[in-house]
C-alpha atoms as a printed R data frame, in Angstrom:
    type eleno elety resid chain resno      x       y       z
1   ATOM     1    CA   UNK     A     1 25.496 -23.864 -12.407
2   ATOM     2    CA   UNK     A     2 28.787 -21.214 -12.938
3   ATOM     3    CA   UNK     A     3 31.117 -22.512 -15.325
4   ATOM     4    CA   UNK     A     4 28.817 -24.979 -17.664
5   ATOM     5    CA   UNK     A     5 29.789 -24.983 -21.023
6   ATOM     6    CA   UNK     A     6 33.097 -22.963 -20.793
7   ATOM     7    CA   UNK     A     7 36.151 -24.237 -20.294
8   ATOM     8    CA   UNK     A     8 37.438 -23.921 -16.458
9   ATOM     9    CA   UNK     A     9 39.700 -21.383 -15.866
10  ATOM    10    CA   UNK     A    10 42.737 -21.690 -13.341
11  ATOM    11    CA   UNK     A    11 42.819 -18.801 -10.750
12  ATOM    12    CA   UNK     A    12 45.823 -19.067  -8.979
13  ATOM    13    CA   UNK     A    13 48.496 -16.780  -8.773
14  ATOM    14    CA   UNK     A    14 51.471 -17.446 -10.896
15  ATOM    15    CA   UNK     A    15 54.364 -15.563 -12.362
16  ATOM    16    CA   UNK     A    16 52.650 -12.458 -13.318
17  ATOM    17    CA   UNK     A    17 51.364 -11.678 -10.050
18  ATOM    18    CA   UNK     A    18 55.073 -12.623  -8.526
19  ATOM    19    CA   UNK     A    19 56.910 -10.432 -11.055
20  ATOM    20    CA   UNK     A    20 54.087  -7.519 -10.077
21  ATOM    21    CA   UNK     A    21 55.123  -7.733  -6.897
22  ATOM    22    CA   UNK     A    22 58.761  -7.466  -7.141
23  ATOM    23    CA   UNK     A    23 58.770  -4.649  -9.092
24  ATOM    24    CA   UNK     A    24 56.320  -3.041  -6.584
25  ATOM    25    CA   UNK     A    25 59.021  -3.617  -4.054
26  ATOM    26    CA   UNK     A    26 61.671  -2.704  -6.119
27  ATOM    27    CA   UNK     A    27 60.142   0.567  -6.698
28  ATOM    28    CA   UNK     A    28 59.035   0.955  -3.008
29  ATOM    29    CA   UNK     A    29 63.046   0.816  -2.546
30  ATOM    30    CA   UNK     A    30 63.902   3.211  -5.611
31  ATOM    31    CA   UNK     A    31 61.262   5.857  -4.411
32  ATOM    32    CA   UNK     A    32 63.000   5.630  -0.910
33  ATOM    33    CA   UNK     A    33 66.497   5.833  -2.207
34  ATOM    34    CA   UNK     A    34 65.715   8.560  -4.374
35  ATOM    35    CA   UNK     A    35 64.180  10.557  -1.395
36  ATOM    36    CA   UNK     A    36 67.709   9.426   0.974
37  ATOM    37    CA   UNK     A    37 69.613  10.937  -1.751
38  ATOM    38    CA   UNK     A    38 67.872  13.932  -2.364
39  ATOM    39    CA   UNK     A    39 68.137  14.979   1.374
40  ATOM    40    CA   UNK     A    40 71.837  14.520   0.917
41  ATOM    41    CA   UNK     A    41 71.825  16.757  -1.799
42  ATOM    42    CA   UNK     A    42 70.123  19.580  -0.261
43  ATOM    43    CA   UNK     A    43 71.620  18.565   3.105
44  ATOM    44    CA   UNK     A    44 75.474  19.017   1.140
45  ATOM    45    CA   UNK     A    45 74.310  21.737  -0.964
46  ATOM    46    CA   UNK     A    46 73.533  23.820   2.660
47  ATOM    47    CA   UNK     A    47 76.459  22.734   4.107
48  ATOM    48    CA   UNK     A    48 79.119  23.819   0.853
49  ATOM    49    CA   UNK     A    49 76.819  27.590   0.927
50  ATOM    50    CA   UNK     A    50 76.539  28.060   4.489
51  ATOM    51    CA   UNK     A    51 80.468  27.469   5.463
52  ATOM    52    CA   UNK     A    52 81.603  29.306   2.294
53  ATOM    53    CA   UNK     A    53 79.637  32.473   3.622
54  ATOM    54    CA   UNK     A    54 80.882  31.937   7.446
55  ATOM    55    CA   UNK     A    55 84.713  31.738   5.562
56  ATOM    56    CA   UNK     A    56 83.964  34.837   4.137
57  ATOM    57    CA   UNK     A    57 82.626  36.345   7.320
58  ATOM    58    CA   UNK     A    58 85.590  34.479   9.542
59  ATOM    59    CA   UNK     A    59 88.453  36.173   7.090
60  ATOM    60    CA   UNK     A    60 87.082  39.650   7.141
61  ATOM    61    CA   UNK     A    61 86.803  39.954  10.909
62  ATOM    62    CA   UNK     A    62 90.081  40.426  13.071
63  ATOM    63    CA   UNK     A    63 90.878  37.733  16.014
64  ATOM    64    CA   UNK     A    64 91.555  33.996  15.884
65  ATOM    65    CA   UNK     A    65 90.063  31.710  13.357
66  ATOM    66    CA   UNK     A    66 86.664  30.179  14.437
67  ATOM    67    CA   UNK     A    67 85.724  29.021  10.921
68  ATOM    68    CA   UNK     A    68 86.839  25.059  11.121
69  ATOM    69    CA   UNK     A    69 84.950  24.348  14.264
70  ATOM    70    CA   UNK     A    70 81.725  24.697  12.173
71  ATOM    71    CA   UNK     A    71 83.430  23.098   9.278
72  ATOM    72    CA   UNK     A    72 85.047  20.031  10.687
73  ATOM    73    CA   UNK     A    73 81.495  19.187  12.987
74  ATOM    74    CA   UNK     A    74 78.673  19.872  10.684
75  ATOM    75    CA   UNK     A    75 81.256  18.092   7.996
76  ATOM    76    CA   UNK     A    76 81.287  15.010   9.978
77  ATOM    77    CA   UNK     A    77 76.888  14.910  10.173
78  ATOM    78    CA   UNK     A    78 76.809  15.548   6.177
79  ATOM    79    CA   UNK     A    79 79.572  12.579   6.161
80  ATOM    80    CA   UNK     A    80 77.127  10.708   8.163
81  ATOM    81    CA   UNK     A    81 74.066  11.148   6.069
82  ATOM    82    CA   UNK     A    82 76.153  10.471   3.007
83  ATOM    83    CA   UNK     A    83 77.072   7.161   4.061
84  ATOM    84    CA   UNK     A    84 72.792   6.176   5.249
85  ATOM    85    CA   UNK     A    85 71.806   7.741   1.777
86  ATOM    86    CA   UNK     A    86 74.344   5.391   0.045
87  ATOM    87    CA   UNK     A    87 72.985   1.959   2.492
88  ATOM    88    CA   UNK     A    88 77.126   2.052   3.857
89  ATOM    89    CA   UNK     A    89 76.023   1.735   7.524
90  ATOM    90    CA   UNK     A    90 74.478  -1.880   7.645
91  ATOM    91    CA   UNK     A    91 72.014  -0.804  10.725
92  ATOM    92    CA   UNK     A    92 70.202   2.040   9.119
93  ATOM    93    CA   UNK     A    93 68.910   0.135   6.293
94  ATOM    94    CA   UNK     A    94 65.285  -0.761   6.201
95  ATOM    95    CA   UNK     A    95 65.306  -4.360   6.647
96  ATOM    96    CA   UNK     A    96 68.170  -4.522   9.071
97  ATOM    97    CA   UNK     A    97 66.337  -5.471  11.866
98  ATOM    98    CA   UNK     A    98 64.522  -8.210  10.267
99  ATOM    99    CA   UNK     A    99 68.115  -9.741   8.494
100 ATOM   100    CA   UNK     A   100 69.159  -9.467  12.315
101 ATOM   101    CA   UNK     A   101 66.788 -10.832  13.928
102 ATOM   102    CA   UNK     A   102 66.176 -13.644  12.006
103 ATOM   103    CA   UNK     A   103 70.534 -14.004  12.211
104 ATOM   104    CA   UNK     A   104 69.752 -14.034  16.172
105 ATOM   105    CA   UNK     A   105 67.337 -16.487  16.278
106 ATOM   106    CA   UNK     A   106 69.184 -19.097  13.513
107 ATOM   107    CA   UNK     A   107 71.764 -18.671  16.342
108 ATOM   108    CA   UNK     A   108 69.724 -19.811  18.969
109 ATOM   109    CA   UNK     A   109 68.286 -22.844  17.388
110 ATOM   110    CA   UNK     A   110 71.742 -24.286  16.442
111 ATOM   111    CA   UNK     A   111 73.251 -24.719  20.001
């Protein structure tokens, strides 16, 4: 028979495999921030180069100033991606629809 003259060993999962799996998860998250922010990055990096040259071109060439239009709408996408790299708008996080739904249901059950 298995196990005769040993000592019986407990198999079931305990701390170790709990703390494993947080700090899977946790670096799940990091990897995913660390992606979110790096777009920003490049995505703010683009948009400081690309309306620095079209000031350039806008100041050299005669007529009205077309430069802010550019400026003041691509400004407020980078704004937008700053604040979902940085988890500020609630709804684009990855577990918002669970947190909600769960919120919804909780909701239900009480009346």
């Amino acid at each position: 028979m298995r196990g005769q003259g040993s000592e019986p060993v407990e198999l079931r999962p305990g701390a170790g495999a709990r703390e494993a799996a947080q700090l899977a998860e946790i670096e799940q998250w990091a990897w995913r921030r660390v992606r979110a922010l790096r777009g920003f990055y490049s995505h703010l990096t683009a948009y400081v180069v690309i309306n620095f040259v079209l000031f350039m071109i806008d100041s050299t060439t005669p007529g009205p100033a077309w430069f802010y239009a550019p400026l003041i709408g691509w400004g407020m996408v980078v704004c937008l991606h700053g604040l979902h790299a940085y988890e500020m708008l609630p709804w684009t996080t990855a577990d918002w629809e669970a947190r909600k739904v769960r919120e919804l249901i909780e909701s239900r059950t009480r009346r």
